[in-house]
C-alpha positions, -999 to +999 in steps of 0.1 A: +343-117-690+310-116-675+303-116-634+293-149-638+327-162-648+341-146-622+324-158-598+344-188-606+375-176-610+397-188-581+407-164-554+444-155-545+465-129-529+501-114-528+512-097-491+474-094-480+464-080-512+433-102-528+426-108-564+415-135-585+435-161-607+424-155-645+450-181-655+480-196-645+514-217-651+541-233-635+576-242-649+596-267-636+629-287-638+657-300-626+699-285-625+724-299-649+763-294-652+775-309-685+809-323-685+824-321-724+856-335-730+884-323-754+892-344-784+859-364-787+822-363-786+816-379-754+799-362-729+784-369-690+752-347-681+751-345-639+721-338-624+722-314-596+688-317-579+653-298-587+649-259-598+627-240-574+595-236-597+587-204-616+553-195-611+528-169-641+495-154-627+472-139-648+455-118-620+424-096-618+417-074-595+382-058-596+350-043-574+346-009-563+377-004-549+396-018-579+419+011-591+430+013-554+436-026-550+454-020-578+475+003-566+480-017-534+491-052-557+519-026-574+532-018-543+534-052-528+549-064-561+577-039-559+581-043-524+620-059-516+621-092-500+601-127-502+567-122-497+537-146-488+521-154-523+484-176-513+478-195-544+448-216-552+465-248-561+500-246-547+485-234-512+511-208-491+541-197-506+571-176-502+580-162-534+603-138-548+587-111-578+613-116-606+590-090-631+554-085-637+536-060-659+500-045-658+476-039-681+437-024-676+404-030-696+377-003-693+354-028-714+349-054-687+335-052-654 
């Protein structure tokens, strides 16, 4: 990816820690009990009211300081607790971390 793309890469941060949003997705839904009843193949599907959504960054954290920005996102990541996640669609969030994993390029700026 060159500095020109980027430069438009949308800008986030996690707990005060900045990087920018290479991609992202949001899952959604709603809570369902389903009632089955013995003897036949009826059943009633209630709906119990929205899922809180589930939110996938693809972040990239880069400039000079990068490997110790890096270190800094780890930390907040593992951190215990909600945190205050800035994203740049969804605006201000609290969010919990449920897992994330890390991987480096030495290839691209």
């Amino acid at each position: 990816m060159s500095i020109a793309e980027k430069m438009r890469l949308q800008p986030g941060s996690f707990r005060g820690v900045q990087f920018l949003v290479e991609s992202e997705s949001v899952e959604r839904g709603k809570k369902h009990v389903v009632h089955e009843y013995p003897n036949t193949d009826q059943r009633f599907v209630e709906e119990l009211g929205k899922l809180p959504p589930t939110f996938n960054l693809n972040m990239i954290v880069h400039g000079f300081d990068a490997i110790n920005d890096r270190i800094r996102l780890e930390n907040a990541l593992e951190q215990e607790g909600q945190g205050l996640l800035v994203h740049p669609i969804y605006g201000r969030l609290d969010v919990s971390v449920l897992t994330f994993s890390v991987s480096s390029n030495q290839r691209e700026i």
